[in-house]
C-alpha positions in Angstrom: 156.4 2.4 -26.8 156.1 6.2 -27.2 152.8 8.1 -27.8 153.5 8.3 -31.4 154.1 5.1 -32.3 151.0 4.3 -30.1 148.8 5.9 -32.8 150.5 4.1 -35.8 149.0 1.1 -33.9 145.6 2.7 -33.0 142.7 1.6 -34.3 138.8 0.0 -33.2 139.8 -3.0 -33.9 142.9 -3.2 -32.1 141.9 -1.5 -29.3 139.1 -3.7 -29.3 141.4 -6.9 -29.2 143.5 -5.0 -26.2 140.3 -4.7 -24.3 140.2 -8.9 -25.0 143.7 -9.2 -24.3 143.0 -7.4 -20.5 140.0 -9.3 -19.6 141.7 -12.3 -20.4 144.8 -11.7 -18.6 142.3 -10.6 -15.4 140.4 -14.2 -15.9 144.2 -15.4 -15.8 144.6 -13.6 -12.3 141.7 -13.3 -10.0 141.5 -14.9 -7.4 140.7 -18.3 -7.8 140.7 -19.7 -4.2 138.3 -19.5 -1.7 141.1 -18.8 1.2 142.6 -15.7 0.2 146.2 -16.5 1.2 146.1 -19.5 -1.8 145.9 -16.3 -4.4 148.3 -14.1 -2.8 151.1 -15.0 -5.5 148.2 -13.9 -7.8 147.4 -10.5 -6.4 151.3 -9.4 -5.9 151.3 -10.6 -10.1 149.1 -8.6 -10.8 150.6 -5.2 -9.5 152.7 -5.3 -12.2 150.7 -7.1 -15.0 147.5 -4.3 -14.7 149.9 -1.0 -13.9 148.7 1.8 -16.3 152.1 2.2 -18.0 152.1 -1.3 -19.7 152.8 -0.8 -23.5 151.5 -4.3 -24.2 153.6 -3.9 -27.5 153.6 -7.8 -27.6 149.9 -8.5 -28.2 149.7 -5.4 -30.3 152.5 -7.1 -32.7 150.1 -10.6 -32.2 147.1 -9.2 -33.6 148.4 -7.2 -36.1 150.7 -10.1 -37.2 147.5 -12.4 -36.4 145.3 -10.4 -39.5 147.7 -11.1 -42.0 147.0 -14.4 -42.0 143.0 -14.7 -40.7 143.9 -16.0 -37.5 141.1 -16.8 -35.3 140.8 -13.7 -33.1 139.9 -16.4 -29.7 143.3 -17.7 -29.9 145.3 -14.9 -31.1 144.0 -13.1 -28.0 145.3 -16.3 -25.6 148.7 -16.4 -27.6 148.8 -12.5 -26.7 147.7 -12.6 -23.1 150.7 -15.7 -22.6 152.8 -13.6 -24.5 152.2 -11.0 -21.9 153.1 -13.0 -18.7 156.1 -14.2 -20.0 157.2 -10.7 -20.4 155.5 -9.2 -17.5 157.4 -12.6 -15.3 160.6 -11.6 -16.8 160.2 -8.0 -15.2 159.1 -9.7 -12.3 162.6 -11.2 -11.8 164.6 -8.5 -13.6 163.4 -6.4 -10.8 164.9 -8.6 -8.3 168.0 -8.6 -10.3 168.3 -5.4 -10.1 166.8 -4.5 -6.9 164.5 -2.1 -8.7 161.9 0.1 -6.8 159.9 1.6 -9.5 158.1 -0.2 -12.3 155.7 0.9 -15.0 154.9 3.7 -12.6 154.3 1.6 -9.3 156.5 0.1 -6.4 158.2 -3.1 -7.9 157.0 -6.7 -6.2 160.1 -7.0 -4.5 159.9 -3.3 -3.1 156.2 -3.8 -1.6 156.4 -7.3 -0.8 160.1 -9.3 -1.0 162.6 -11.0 -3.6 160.8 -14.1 -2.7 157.3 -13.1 -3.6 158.6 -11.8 -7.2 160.4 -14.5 -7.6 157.3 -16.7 -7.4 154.8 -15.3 -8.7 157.2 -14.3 -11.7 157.6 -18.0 -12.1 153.7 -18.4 -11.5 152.9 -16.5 -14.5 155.4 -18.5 -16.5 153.0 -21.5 -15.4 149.7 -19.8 -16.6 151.5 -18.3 -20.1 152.6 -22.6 -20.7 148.9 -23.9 -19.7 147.0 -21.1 -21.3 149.5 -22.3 -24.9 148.6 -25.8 -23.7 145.2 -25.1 -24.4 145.2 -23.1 -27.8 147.8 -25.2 -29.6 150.2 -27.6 -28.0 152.7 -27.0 -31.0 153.4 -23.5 -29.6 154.6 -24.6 -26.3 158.3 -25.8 -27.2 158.8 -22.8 -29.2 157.8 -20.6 -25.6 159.9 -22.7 -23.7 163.1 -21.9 -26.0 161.9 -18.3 -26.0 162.4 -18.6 -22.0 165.4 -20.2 -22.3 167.0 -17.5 -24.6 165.5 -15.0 -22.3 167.6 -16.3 -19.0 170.4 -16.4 -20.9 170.3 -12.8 -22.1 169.4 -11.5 -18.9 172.2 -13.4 -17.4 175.1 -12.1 -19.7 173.2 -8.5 -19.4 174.0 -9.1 -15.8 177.6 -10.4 -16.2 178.2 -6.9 -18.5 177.4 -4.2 -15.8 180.2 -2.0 -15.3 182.1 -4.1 -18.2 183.9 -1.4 -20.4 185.1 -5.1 -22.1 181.6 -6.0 -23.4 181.4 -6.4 -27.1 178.9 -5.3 -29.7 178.3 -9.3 -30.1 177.6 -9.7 -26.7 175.0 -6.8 -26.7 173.5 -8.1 -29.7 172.9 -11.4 -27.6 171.8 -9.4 -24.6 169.2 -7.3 -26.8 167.9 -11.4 -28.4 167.6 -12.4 -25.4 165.8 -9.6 -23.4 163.4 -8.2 -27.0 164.1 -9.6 -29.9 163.2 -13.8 -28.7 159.8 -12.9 -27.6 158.9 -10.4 -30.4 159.6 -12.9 -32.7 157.6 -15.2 -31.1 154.7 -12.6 -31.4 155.2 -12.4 -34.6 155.1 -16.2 -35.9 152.6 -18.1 -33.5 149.3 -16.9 -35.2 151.0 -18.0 -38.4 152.1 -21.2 -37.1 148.6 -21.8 -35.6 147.4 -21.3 -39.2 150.1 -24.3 -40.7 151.3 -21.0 -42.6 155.0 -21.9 -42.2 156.8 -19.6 -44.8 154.2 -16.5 -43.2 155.3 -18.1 -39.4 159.3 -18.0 -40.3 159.2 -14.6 -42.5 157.3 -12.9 -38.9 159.3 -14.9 -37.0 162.3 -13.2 -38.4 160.8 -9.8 -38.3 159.8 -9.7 -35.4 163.2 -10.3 -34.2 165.0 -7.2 -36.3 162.3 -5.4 -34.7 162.9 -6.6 -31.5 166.9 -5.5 -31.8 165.9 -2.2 -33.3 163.3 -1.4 -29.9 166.4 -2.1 -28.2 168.5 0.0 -29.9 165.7 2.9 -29.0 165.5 2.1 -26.1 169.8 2.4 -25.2 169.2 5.9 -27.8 165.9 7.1 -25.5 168.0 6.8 -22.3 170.5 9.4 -23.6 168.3 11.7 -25.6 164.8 12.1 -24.8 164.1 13.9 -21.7 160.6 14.0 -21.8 160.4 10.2 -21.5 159.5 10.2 -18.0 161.9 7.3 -17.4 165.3 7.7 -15.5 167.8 9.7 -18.2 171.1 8.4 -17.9 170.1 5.6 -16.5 172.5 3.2 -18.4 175.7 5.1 -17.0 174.6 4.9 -13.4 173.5 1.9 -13.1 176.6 0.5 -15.4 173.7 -1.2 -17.9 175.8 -2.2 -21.3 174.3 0.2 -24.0 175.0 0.4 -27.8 175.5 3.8 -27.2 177.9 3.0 -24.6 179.6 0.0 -25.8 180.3 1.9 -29.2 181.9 5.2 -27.3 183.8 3.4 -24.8 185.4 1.2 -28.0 185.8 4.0 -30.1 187.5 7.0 -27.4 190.2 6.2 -24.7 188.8 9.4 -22.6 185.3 8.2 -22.5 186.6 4.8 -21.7 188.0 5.9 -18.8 185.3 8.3 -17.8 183.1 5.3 -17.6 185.6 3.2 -15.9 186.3 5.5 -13.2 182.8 6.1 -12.8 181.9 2.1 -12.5 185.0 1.0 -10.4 184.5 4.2 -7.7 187.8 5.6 -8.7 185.4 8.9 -9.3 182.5 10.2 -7.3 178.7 9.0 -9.3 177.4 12.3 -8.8 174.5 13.8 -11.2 177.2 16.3 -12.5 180.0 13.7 -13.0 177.0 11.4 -14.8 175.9 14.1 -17.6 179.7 14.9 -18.0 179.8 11.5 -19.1 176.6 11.4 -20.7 178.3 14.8 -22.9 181.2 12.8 -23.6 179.7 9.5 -25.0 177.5 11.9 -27.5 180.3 13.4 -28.6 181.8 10.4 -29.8 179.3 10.2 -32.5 177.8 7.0 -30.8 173.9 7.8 -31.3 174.4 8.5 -35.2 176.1 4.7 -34.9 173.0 4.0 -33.1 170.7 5.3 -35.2 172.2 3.6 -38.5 172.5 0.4 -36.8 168.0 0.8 -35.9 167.8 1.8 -39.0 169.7 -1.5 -40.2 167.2 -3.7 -38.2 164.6 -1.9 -39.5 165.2 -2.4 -43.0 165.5 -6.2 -42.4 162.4 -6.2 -40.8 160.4 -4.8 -43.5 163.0 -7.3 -46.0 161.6 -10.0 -44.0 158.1 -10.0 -44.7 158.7 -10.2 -48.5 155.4 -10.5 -50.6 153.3 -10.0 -47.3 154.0 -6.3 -46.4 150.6 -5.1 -48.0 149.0 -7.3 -46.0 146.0 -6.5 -43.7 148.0 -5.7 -40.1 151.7 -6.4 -41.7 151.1 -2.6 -43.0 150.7 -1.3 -39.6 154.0 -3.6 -37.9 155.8 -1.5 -41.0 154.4 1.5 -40.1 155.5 1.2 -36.7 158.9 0.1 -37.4 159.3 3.1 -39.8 158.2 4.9 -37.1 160.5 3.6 -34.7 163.4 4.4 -37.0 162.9 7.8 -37.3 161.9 8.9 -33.6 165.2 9.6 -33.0 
């Protein structure tokens, strides 16, 4: 989440809830054994769950989807801290995945401990997000499990795509469910569905997961464009990550297709010159205008979504930020 669609989401009151959302997730992780080894799994969580550089866009989207419909504030800040650990596990083991070394500003798990520690304590915080649902409202438990589900499974074709000049604009609309746009819409329809709200819980439901599509589609446009991002640019094309951006070019022009393929097969040398040649390339195609319709697309389905609850209390900020997210690039 960029700086400026942080302010569309400012405000006391949800800054305020944040502030619960941190203190709950700390409750969640200290250490709750007397022999210090019993918490380790806890502590290495933790490195990544409390780095400064965590957008928490999730519980922001619970609260402000929370107000529309007078959720109790208690739970909506336990449906926003699980909402948290199943993302923040999910980094755990993307990390892994990708034998990452950096995340939200800090060494990854993996990098200052092992594989085995993220892997556990990822799967650890998957166990606190299901007992801390347990404990609000049962009913929201097999919905998080399916979110889970669709999660592995989009991470896992995401992972069979690398370096896959043959991946389809289906297959990366799967990948961006899976990795965004399940838990978003989760976000969006558990304080509804906490509330027996069912037509608010499906309407969020189903904006949240336009919006989820469209962060992605930032995202894949931010990796290309924005050097100020502080994030690796170009990212995507050295690491062989299937992008919109990239997906649409490599369709679209022969030369770029084989840029990219020599690139990802070693045929050509993966230097920082030979990466922003390619980079040049893939623009050229007209691939972020693409992009950009296809955000604004999602976009418009979230706000089309919410029907007669976009004046709501907290519904106006979520269209705020997604009008905001559509026009960043």
């Amino acid at each position: 989440m960029t700086a400026s669609a942080r302010q569309v989401f400012a405000g006391k009151e949800a800054e305020s809830f944040l502030t619960a959302v941190e203190d709950r997730l700390e409750t969640l992780l200290e250490q709750r054994y007397a022999d210090a080894d019993s918490a380790f799994l806890e502590r290495a969580a933790g490195h990544v769950t409390f780095a400064d550089a965590a957008k928490r866009a999730r519980p922001r989207l619970v609260f402000h989807f929370g107000r529309a419909v007078d959720a109790d504030l208690e739970s909506m800040v336990n449906i926003a801290a699980a909402a948290e650990l199943v993302h923040t596990a999910s980094l755990l083991h993307d990390d892994v995945v990708d034998t990452a070394d950096e995340r939200r500003g800090r060494t990854t798990v993996n990098t200052e401990w092992d594989n085995v520690t993220a892997i556990l304590s990822g799967d650890l915080l998957l166990c606190f997000a299901l007992q801390q649902l347990d404990e609000v409202d049962p009913r929201l438990v097999p919905s998080a499990v399916k979110v889970v589900e669709e999660m592995s499974r989009g991470i896992m074709l995401e992972v069979r795509s690398r370096k896959n000049l043959e991946t389809t604009p289906a297959e990366w609309s799967s990948i961006a469910a899976g990795k965004t746009a399940a838990l978003f819409g989760w976000c969006g329809g558990s304080p509804a569905r906490i509330m027996d709200d069912d037509d608010a819980a499906d309407r969020f439901r189903r904006c949240g997961r336009h919006l989820g599509i469209a962060f992605q589609l930032a995202d894949d446009l931010r990796d290309l464009l924005d050097s100020e991002s502080g994030k690796d640019r170009f990212a995507d094309i050295r690491n062989g990550h299937p992008s919109h951006l990239l997906i649409w070019a490599s369709r679209t022009d022969d030369a770029v297709y084989e840029q990219l393929d020599a690139l990802w097969t070693g045929r050509a040398e993966l230097t920082d010159e030979a990466v922003e040649e390619a980079a040049d390339a893939v623009l050229a195609t007209g691939a972020p205008e693409r992009t950009r319709a296809a955000l604004r697309q999602q976009v418009d389905r979230a706000l089309e979504a919410l029907g007669g609850y976009a004046d709501r209390p907290g519904v106006r900020k979520v269209a705020g930020w997604a009008d905001q997210l559509a026009r960043e690039f």
